[in-house]
Structure formats: C-alpha cells, structure tokens
N, C-alpha and C positions, 0 to 999 in steps of 0.2 A: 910030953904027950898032951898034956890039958892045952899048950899052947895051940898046940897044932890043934888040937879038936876047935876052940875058942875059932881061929883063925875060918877053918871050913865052916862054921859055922856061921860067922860075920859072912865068907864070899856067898855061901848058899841063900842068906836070908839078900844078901844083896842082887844076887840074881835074880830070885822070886818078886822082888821089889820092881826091878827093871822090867822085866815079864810082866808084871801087872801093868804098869804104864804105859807098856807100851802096846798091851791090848786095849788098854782103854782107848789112847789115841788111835789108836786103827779102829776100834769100835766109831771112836765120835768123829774120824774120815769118812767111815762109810754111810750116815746118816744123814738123813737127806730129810728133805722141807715138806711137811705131812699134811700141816693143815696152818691156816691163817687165824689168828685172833685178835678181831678187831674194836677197842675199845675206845669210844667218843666221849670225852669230858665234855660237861655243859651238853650234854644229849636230854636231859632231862627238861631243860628249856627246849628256846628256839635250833631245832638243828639244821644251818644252814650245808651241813658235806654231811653224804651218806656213806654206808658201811658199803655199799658196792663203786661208789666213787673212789674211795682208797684201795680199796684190792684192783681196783683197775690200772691204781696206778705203781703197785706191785709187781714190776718186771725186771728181768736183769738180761740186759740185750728186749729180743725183740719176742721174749717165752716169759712167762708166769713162772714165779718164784719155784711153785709145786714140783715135787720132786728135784729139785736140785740139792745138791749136797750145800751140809750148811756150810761148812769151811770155803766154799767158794761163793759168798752171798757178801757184799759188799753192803753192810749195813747202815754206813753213812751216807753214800750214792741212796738207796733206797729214801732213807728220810728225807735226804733233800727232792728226791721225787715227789714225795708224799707231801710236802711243804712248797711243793709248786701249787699245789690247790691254793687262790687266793683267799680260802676261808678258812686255811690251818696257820696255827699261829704257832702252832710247832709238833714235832714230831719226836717219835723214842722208839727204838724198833731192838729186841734182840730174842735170842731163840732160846728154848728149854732141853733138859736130855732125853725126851721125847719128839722132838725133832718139831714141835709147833713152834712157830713165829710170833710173836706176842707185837703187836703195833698201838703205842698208847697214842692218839692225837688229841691235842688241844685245838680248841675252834676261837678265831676271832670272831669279837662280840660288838655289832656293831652300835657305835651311841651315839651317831646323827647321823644325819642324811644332806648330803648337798644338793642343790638345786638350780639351776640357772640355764635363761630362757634358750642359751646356743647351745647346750653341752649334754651329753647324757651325764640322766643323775649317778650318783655313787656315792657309798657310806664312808663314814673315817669311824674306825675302829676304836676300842679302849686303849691303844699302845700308841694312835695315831697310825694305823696302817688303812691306805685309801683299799675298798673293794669295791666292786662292780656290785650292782644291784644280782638277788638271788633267785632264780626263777620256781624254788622250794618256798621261801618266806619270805613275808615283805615285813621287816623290823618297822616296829611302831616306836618311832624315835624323834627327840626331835628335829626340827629342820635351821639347817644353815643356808643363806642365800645373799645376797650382794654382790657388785662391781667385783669384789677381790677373789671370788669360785674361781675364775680360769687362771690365776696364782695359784692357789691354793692345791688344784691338782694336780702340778707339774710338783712340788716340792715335798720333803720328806719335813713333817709335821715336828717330830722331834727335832729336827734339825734348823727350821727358819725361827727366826726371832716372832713373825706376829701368829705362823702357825702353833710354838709352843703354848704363846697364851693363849691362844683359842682354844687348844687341846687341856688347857689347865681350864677354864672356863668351862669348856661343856664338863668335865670332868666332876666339876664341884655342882654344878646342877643334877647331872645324871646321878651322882651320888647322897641326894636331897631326896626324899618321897615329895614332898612339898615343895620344892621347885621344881621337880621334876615330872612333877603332874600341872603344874601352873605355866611354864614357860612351853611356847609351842615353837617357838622360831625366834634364832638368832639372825639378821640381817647385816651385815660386813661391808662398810665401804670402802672405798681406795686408800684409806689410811688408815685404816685398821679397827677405826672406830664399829662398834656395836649397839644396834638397838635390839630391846628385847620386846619380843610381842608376846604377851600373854593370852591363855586360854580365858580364862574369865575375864570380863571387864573391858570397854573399849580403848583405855589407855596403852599406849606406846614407852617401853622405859629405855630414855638416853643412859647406854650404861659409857659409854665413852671407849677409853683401850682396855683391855682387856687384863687391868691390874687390878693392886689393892681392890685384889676380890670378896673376900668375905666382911670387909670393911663397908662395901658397895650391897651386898647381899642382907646387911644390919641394917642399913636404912630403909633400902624395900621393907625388908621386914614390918619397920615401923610404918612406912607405909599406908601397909597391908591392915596390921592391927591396928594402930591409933587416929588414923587419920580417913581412910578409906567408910569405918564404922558409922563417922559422923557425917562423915558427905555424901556418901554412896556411890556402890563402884562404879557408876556410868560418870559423875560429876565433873574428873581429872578426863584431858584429851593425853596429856603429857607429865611424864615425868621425869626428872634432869638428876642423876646421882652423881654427876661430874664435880660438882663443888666441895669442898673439902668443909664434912662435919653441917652438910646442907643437902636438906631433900626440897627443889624447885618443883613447883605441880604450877600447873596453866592448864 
C-alpha cells in the first residue's frame, strides 16, 4: 500500500509539474511585444543615431514590432536591421516576461575625418569602419588628406596593409590628450608616407610610413620640449623623424 501511495504520489506531483509548464509556455506564446526600450551607449557624448532612428528601424515584414507575439520576432534579423544604421557598431536586442523589448546599441565613434578635393568627405571610425558624414554632428576630429583618400575608401582598413597602419597611427594620437590636441592633419601620399601638420607652430613633421610609432612620437616629443624652447616654435619650417635615432629640423 505505501508503495502504491509513494507511486500516485510521484505521477500526481509529476502531472502538476507538466501542467505548470505547460501553462507557462502557453502563457509566454500568448504574449506579445508591449513596448520598446531603447538604450544608446556613448549617448552621453556625441550622439550621432537617435532613439527614434532605431525604433524605426524595428520592423518584422513591413509592421512595427508592437504587438506582435514574442515567440514569433526574429531577434537576430532585427539586430542586423538595427546594425544597418552606419553609426551602430553593434546591436543586442532580447525581450523580458513583461513582453518589453530591451534594444542595447552601441554607436561608432568617429576619430578622423577624410578629405579630398573629388570625393565626398567621410569619417574612419575607432574599429576602422568608413561612415558617411552626420547630418546631427559634425565630429571635431582630426583630418586625413592626400593622393592615397580614393584608396583608402574602397578598402576595409583592418584588412589592407597601409590602411592598418594608418588606423594604428590615428589611433595612438586620438588616444594622447597632447597629440591629440596638437596634430590637426594627417596628409598621405601614394606610398603611404605621412606628414603631420600641427596646430601650433608653422612646422610640417616628415613622419614617413606609418611605423615604429611611438619610437617616432619620442623624438617629436623632444622636439617639442628641448629643442623647440630654445629656437622658438615659428624657427623650424620642417621636421624629418625618418632617420633612425635622428630628429632632422631645416
């Protein structure tokens, strides 16, 4: 007899179990898409995508998420929607059991600006992703220009050999308070070479390709402090950082 109790006992708790489950799933079948929430990383800076830019682009077919049940919302299709904006650098989209949509986006951040007399301008990003100028902000960045611009925009930055170091280059200035307030403009010719023009000062600096960078960034340095002090910054027209373990001024 305790056997048999023990046993209904086990099937009944096991039915109540089933039953529960299987109300919950028919609960979270029948719940549907309430409301949107939409949160912008790096909003606190420059916001180049707005909060009604992405709900716009919250559709599944050719209707608004709203009210649609969530079991049928294609989560990944949506992100890659929302990662069509050329100013999201990425997207995370999933729902709560209150049936809101939680969308977290990150914004690319742009850290220069290209420029060249036939082309429209456009920024190269912190990842090295090219975007189109933003009709919300104009990033105050600095500028890339030279012969090698209409290279430069056909190819993925991460991927070409003189694009990487260029993208390593602005990288380590934009990440300097002090060069990054100093250098105003990278110029780029057909071989890849770099001058660097500065905000203060009428010198021009030959930084050559765009290697042994902070090796290059040491000399400027001294430059700046030792040398600059005693001549004064207008004295130098040029300065040559190409030579190894030699800072050239004329």
């Amino acid at each position: 007899m305790k056997r048999i109790k023990k046993s209904v006992y086990l099937i009944t708790t096991l039915v109540v179990l089933l039953a529960a489950v299987g109300a919950t799933e028919y609960r979270r079948q029948q719940r549907v898409c309430t409301q949107i929430s939409v949160a912008i990383e790096h909003e606190d800076t420059e916001s180049f995508v707005s909060e009604r830019e992405i709900r716009e682009l919250l559709q599944q077919g050719a209707r608004s998420i709203i009210g649609l049940p969530l079991n049928t919302l294609e989560l990944k299709q949506l992100e890659h929607q929302v990662s069509g904006n050329p100013y999201v650098e990425n997207a995370n989209i999933h729902y709560d059991l209150e049936g809101k949509v939680h969308v977290a986006v990150w914004q690319s951040r742009p850290m220069a600006r290209l420029i060249h007399p036939t082309l429209p301008n456009a920024y190269v990003s912190t990842t090295g992703k090219l975007l189109p100028l933003s009709g919300r902000h104009t990033a105050r960045v600095m500028l890339i220009s030279g012969k090698l611009i209409p290279k430069l925009t056909k190819v993925d930055w991460t991927q070409d050999s003189i694009g990487s170091q260029l993208l390593s280059l602005a990288t380590y200035i934009e990440q300097d308070d002090f060069w990054r307030a100093q250098i105003a403009q990278m110029d780029v010719n057909e071989q890849g070479e770099v001058t660097l023009l500065p905000q203060v000062g009428k010198q021009t600096v030959k930084f050559g390709k765009p290697d042994q960078i902070s090796e290059k960034f040491e000399k400027l340095a001294l430059f700046y402090q030792q040398i600059l002090p005693r001549k004064g910054w207008n004295h130098y027209n040029r300065v040559n950082l190409t030579f190894k373990n030699q800072i050239v001024c004329d």
